[in-house]
DSSP file (Angstrom, degrees, kcal/mol; ACC not computed):
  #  RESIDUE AA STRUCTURE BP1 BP2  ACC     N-H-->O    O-->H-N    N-H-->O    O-->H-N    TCO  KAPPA ALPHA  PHI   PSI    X-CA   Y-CA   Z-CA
    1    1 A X              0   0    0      0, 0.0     2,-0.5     0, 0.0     0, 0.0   0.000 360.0 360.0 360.0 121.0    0.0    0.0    0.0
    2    2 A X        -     0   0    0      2,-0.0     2,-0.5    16,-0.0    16,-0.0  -0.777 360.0-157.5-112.3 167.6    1.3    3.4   -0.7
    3    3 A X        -     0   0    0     -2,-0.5    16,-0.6    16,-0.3     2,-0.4  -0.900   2.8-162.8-116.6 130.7    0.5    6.3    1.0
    4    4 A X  E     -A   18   0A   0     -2,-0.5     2,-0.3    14,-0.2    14,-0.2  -0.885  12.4-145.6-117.5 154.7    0.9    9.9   -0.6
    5    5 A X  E     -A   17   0A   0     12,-3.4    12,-2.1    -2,-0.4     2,-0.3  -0.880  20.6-170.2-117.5 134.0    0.9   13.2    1.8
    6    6 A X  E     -A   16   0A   0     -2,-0.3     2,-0.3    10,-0.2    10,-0.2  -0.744   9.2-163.3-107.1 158.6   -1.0   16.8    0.0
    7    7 A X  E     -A   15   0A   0      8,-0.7     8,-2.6    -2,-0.3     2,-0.3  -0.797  14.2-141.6-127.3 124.8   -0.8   19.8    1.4
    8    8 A X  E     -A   14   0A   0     -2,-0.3     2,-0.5     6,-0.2     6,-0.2  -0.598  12.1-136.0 -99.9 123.5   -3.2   21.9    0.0
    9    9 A X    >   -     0   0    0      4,-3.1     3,-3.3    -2,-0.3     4,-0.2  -0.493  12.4-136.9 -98.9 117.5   -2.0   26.0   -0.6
   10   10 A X  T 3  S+     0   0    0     -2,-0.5    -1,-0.1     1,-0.3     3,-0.1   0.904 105.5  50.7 -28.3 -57.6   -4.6   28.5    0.5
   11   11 A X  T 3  S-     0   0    0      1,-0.4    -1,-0.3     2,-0.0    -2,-0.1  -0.069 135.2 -87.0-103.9  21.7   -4.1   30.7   -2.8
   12   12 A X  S <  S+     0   0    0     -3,-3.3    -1,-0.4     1,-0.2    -2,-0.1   0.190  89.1  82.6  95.3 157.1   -4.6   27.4   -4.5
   13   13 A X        -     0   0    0     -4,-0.2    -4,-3.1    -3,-0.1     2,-0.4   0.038  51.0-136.3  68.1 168.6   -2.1   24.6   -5.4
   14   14 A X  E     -A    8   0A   0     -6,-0.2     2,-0.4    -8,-0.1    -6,-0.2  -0.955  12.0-128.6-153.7 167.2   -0.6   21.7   -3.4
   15   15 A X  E     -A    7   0A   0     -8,-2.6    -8,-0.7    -2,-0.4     2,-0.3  -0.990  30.6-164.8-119.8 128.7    2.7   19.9   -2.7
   16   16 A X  E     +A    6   0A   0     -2,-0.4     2,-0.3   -10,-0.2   -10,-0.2  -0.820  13.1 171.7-127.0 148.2    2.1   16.1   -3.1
   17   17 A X  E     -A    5   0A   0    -12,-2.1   -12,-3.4    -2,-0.3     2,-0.8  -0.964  34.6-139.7-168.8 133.9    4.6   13.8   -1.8
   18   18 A X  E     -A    4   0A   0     -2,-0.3   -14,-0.2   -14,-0.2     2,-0.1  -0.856  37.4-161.4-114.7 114.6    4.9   10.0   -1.3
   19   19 A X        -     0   0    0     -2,-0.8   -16,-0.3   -16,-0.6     5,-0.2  -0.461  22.1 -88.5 -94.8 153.5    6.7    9.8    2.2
   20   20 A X    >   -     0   0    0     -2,-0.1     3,-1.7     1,-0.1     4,-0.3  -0.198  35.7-109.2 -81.8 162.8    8.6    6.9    3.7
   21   21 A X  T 3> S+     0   0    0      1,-0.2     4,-2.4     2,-0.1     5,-0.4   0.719 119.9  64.9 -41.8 -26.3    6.9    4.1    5.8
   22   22 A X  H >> S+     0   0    0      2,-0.2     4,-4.6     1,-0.2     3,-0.7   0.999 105.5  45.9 -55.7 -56.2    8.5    5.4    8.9
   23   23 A X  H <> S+     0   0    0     -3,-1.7     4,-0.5     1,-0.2    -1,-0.2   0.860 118.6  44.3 -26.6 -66.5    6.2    8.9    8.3
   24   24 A X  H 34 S+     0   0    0     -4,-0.3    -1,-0.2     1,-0.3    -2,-0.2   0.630 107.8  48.9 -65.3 -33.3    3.2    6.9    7.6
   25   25 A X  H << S+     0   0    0     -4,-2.4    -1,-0.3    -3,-0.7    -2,-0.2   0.740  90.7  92.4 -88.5 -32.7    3.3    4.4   10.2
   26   26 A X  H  <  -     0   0    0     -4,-4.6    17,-0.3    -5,-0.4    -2,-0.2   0.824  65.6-173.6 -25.6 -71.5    4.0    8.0   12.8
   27   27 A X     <  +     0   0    0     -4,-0.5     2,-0.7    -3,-0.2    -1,-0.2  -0.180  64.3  62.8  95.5 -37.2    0.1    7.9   13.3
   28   28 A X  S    S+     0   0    0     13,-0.4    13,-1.1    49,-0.1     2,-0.3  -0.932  74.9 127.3-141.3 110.6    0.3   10.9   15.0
   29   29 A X  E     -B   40   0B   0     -2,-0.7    49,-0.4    11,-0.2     2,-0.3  -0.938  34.8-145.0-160.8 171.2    1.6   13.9   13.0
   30   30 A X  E     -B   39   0B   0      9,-2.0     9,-1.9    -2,-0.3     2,-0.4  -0.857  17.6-132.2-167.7 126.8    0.9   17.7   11.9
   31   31 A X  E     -B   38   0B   0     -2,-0.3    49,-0.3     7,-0.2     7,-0.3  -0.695  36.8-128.6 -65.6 128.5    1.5   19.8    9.0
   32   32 A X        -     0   0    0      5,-1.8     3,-0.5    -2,-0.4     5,-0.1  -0.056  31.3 -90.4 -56.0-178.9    3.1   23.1   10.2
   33   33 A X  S    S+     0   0    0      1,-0.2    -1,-0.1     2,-0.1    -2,-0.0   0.607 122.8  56.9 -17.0 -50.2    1.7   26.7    9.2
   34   34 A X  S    S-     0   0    0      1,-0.1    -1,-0.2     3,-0.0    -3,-0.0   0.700 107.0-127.4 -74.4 -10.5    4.1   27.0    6.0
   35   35 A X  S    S+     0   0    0     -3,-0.5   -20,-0.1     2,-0.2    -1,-0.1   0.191  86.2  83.7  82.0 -23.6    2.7   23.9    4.7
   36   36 A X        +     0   0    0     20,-0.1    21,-0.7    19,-0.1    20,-0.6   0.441  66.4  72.8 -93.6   1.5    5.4   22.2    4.1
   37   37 A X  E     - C   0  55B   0     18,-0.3    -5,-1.8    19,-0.1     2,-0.8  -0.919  51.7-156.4-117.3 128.4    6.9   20.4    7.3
   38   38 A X  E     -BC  31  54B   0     16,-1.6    16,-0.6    -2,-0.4     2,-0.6  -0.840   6.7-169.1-109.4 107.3    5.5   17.3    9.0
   39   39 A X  E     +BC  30  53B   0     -9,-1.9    -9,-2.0    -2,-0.8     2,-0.3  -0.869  15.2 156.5-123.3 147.2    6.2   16.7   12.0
   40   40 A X  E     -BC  29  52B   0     12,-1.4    12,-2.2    -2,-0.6     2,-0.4  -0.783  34.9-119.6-148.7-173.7    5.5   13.3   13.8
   41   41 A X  E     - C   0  51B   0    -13,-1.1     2,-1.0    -2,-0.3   -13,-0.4  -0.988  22.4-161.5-134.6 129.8    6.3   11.0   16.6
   42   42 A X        -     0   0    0      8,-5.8   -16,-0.1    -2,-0.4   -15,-0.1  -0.650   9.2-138.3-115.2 118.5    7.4    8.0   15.9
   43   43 A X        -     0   0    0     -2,-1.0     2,-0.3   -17,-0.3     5,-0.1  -0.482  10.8-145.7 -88.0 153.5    7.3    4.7   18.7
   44   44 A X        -     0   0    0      3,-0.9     2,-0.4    27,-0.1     3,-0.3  -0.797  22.6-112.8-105.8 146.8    9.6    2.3   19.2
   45   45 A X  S    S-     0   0    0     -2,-0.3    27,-0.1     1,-0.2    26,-0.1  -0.727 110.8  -4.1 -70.1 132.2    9.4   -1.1   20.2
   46   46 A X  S    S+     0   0    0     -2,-0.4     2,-0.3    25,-0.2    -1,-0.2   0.674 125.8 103.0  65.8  13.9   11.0   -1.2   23.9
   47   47 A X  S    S-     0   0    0     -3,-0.3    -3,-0.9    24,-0.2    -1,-0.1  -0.942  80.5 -97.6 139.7 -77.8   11.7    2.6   23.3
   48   48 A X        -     0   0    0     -2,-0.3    22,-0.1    -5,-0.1    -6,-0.1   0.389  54.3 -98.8 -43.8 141.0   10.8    6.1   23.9
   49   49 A X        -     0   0    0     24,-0.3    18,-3.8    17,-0.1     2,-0.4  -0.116  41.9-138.7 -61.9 164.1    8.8    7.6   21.2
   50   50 A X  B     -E   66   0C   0     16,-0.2    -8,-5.8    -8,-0.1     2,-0.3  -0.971   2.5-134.7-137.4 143.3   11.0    9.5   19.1
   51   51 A X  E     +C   41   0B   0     14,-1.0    14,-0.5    -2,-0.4     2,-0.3  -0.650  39.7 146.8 -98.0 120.1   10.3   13.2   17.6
   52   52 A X  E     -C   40   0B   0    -12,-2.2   -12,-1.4    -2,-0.3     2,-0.3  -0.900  29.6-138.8-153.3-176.7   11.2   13.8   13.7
   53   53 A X  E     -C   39   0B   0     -2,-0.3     9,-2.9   -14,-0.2     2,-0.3  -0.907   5.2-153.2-153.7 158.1   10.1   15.7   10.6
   54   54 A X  E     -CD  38  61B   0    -16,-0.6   -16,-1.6    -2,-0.3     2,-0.8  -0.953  15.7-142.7-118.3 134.6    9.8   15.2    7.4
   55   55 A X  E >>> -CD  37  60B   0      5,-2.1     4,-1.9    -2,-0.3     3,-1.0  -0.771  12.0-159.1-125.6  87.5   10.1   18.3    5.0
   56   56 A X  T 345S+     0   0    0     -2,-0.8    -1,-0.2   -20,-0.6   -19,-0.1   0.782  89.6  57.8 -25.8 -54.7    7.3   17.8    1.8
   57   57 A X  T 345S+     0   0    0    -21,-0.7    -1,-0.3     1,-0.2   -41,-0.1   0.888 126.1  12.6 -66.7 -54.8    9.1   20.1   -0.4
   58   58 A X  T <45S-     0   0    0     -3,-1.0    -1,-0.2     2,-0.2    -2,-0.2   0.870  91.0-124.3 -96.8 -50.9   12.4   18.3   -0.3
   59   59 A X  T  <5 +     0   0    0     -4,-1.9     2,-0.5     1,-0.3    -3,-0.1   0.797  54.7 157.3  74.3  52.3   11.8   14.5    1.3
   60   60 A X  E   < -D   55   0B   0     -5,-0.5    -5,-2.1     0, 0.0     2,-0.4  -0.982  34.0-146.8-101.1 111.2   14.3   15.2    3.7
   61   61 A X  E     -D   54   0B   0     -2,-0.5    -7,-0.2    -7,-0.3    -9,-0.0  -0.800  11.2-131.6 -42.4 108.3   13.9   13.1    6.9
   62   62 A X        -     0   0    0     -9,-2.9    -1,-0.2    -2,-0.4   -10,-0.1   0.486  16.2-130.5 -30.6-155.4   14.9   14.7   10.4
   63   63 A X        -     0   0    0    -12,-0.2    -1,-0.1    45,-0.1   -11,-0.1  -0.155  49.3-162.1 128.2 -55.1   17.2   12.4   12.4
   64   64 A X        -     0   0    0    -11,-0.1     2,-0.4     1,-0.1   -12,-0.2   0.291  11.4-118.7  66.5 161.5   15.0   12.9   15.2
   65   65 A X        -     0   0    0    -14,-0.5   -14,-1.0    42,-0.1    -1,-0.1  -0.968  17.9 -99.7-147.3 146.5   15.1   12.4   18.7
   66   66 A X  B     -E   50   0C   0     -2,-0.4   -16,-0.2   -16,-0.2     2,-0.2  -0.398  27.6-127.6 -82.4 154.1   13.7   10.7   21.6
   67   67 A X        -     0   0    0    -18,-3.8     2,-1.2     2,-0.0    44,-0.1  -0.323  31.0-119.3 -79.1 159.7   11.0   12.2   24.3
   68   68 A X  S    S+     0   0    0     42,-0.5     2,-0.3    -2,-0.2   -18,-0.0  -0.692  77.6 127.6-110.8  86.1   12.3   11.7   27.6
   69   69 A X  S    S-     0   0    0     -2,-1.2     2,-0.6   -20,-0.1   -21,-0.1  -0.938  72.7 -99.1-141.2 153.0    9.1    9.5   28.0
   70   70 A X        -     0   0    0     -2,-0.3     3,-0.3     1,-0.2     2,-0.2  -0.725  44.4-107.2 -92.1 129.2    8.9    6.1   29.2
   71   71 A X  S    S+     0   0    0     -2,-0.6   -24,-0.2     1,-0.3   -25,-0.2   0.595 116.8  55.7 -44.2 -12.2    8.7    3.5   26.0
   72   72 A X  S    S+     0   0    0     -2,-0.2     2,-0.4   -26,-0.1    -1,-0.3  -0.010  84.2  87.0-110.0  59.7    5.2    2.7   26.7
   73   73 A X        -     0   0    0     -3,-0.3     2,-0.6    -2,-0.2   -24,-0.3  -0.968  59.4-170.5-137.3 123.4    3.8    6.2   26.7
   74   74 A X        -     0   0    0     -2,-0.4    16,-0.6    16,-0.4    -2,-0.0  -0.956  28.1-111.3-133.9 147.1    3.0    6.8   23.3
   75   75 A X  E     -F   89   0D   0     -2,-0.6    14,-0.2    14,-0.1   -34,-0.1  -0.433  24.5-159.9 -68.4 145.0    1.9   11.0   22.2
   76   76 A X  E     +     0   0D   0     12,-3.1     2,-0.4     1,-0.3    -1,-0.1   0.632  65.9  24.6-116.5 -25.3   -2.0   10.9   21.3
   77   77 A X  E     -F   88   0D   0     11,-0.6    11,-0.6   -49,-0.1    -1,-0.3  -0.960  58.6-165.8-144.0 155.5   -2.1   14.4   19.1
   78   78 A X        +     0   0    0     -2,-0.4     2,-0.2   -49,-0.4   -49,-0.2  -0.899  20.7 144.7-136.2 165.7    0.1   16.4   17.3
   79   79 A X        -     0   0    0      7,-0.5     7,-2.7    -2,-0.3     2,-0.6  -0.740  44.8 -97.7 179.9 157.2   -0.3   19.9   16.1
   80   80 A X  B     +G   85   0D   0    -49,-0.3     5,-0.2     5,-0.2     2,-0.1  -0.760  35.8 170.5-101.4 126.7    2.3   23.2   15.6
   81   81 A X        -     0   0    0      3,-2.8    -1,-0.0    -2,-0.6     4,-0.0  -0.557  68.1 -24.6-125.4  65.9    2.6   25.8   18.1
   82   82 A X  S    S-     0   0    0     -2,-0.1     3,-0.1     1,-0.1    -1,-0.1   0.751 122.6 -48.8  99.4  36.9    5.2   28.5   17.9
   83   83 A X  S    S+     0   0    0      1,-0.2     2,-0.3    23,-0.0    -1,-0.1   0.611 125.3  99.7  88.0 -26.0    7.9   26.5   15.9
   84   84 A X  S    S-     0   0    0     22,-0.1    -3,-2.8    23,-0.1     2,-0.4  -0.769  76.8-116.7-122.1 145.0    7.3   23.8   18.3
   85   85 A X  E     -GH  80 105D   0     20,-4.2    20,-9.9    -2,-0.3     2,-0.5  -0.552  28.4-156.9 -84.7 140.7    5.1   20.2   18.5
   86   86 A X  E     - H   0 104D   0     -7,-2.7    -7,-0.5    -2,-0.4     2,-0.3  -0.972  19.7-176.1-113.3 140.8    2.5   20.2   21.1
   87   87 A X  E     - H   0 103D   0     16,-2.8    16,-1.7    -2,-0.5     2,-0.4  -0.974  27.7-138.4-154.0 137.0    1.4   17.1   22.3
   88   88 A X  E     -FH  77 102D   0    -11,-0.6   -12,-3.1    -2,-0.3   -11,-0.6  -0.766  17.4-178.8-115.0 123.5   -0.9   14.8   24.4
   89   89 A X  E     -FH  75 101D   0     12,-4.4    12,-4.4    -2,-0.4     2,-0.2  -0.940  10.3-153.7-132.6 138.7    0.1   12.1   26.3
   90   90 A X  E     + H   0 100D   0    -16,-0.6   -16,-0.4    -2,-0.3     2,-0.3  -0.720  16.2 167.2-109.2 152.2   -2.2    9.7   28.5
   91   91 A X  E     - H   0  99D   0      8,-1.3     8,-7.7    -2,-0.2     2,-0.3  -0.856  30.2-131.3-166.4 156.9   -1.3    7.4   31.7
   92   92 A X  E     - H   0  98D   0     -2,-0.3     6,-0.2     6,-0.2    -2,-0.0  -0.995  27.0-134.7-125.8 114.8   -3.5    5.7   34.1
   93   93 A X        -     0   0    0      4,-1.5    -1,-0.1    -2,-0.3     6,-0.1   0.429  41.0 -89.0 -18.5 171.5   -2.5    6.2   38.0
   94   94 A X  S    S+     0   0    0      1,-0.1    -1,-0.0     2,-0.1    -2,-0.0   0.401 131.0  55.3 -88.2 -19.5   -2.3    3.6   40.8
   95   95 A X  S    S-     0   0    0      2,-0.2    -1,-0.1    27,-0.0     3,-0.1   0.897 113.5-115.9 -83.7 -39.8   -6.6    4.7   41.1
   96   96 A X  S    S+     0   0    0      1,-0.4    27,-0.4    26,-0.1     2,-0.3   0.256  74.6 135.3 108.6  -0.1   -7.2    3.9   37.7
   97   97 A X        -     0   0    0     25,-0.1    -4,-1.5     1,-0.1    -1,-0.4  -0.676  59.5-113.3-104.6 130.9   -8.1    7.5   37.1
   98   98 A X  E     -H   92   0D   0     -2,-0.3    22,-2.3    -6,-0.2     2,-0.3  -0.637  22.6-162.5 -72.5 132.3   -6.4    9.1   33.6
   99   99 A X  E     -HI  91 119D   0     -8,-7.7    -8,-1.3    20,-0.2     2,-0.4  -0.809  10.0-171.7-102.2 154.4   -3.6   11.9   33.9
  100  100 A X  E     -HI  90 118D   0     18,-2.7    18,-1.5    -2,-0.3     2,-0.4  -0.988   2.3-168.7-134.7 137.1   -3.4   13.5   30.6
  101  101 A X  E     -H   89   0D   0    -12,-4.4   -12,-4.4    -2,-0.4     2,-0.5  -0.914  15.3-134.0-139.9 155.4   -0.6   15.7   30.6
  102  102 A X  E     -H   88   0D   0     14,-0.5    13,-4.2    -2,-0.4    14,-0.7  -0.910  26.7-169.4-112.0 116.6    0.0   18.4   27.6
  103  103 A X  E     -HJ  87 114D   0    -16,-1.7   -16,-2.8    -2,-0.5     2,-0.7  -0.908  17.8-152.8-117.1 123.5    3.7   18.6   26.2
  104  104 A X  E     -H   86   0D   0      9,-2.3     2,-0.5    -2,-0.4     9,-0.4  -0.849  23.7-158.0 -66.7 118.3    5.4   21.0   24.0
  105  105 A X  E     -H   85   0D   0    -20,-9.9   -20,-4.2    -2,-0.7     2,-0.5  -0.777  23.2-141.7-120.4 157.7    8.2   19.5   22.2
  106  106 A X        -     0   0    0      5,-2.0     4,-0.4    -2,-0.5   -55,-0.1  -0.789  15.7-163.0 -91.2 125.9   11.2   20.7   20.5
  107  107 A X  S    S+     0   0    0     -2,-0.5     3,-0.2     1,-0.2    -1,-0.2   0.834  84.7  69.9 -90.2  -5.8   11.5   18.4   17.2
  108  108 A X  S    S-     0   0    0      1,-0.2    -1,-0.2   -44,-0.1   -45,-0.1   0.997 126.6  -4.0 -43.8 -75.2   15.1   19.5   17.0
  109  109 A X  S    S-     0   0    0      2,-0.1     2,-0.9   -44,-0.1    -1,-0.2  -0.139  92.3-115.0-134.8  47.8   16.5   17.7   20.1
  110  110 A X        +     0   0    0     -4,-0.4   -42,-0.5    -3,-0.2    -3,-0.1   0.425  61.4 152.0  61.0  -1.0   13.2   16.1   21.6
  111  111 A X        -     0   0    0     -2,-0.9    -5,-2.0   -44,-0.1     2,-0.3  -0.248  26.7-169.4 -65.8 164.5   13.5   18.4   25.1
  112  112 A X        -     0   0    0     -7,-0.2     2,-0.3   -44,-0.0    -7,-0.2  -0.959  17.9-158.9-136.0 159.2    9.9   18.7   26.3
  113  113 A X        -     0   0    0     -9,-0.4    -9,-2.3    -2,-0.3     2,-0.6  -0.949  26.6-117.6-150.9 141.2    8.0   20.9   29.0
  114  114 A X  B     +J  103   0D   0     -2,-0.3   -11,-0.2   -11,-0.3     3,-0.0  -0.681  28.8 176.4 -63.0 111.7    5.1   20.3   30.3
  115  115 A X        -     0   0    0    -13,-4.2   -12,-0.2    -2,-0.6    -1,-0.1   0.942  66.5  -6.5 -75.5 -38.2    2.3   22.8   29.7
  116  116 A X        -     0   0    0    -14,-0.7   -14,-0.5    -3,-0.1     2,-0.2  -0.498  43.6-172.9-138.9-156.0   -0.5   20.9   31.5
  117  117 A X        +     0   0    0    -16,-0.1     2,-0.2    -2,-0.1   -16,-0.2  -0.515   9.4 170.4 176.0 137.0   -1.6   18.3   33.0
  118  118 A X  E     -I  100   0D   0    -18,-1.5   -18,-2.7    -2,-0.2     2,-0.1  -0.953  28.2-124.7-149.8 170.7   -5.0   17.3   34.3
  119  119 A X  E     -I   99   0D   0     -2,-0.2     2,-0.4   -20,-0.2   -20,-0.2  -0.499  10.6-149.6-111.6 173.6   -6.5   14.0   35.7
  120  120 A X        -     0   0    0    -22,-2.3     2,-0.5    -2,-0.1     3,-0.1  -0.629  36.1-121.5-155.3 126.1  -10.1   11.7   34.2
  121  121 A X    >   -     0   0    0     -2,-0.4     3,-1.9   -24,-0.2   -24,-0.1  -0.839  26.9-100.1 -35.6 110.4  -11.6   10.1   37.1
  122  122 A X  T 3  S+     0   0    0     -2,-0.5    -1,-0.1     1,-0.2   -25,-0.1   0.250 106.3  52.9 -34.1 152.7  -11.8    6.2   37.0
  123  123 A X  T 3  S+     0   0    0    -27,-0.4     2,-0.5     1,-0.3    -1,-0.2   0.023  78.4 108.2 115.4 -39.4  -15.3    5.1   36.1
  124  124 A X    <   -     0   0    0     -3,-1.9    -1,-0.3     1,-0.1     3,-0.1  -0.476  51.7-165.4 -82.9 142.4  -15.5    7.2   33.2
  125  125 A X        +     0   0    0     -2,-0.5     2,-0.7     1,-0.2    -1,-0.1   0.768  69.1  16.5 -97.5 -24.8  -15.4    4.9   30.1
  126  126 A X        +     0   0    0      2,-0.0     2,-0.5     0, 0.0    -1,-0.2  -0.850  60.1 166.8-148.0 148.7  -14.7    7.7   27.0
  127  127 A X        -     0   0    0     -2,-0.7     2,-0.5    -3,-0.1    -7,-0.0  -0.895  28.4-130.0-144.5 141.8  -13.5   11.2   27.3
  128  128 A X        -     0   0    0     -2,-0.5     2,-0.3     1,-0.1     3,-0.1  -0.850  20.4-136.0 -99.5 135.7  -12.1   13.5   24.3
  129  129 A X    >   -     0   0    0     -2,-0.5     3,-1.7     1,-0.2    -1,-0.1  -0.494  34.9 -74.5 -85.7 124.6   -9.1   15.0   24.8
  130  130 A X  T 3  S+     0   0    0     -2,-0.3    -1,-0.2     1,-0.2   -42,-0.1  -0.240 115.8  16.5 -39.0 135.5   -8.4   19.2   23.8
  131  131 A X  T 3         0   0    0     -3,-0.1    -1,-0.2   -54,-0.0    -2,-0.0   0.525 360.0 360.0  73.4  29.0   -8.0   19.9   20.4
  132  132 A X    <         0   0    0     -3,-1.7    -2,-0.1   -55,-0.1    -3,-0.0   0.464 360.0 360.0-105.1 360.0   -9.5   16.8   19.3
């Protein structure tokens, strides 16, 4: 199966690009503001998910870098904020209760800060996440 990435230009036109499996298999990705940069997270088996971009224009692949996340944490949204990937990552507590905590990452060299972080109460069986 192949998979081809558009990005579609405001004032009309698009940049079409057939990116490699690693991209596609990311899951979890966002076109920046210029239209031309992909940025995604990519998981490892055994681990930490690891931060890259892919550049449409060119089909230059990043190098990328790991979250300082534990390998079974995998980032649930992506989207560009300021240069930078924002991202939402879920764990379940000793209660049962989801923390969902909100991450900016640098895709340069993977550092991250927490922006947010709020808890789900056990019990509840679906909840949508911001900016979903």
């Amino acid at each position: 199966m192949t998979t081809a990435l558009y990005a579609l230009r405001p004032g009309g036109g698009f940049l079409k690009r057939t990116p490699p499996t690693i991209v596609v298999n990311g899951g979890t990705y966002a076109l920046d503001a210029g239209g031309t940069t992909v940025g995604f997270f990519a998981a490892g088996q055994d681990k930490p998910p690891r931060v890259r971009t892919y550049d449409l224009a060119s089909g230059e692949l990043s190098a990328g870098a790991d979250l300082p996340l534990p390998a079974d944490v995998s980032p649930y949204l992506a989207r560009w904020s300021g240069g930078r990937l924002t991202t939402t990552i879920t764990t379940d507590d000793r209660s049962g209760a989801t923390v969902v905590r909100v991450l900016t990452v640098d895709p340069a060299n993977g550092a991250a800060e927490q922006a947010d972080e709020y808890t789900i109460r056990s019990g509840y069986h679906a909840y949508v996440l911001a900016g979903e």
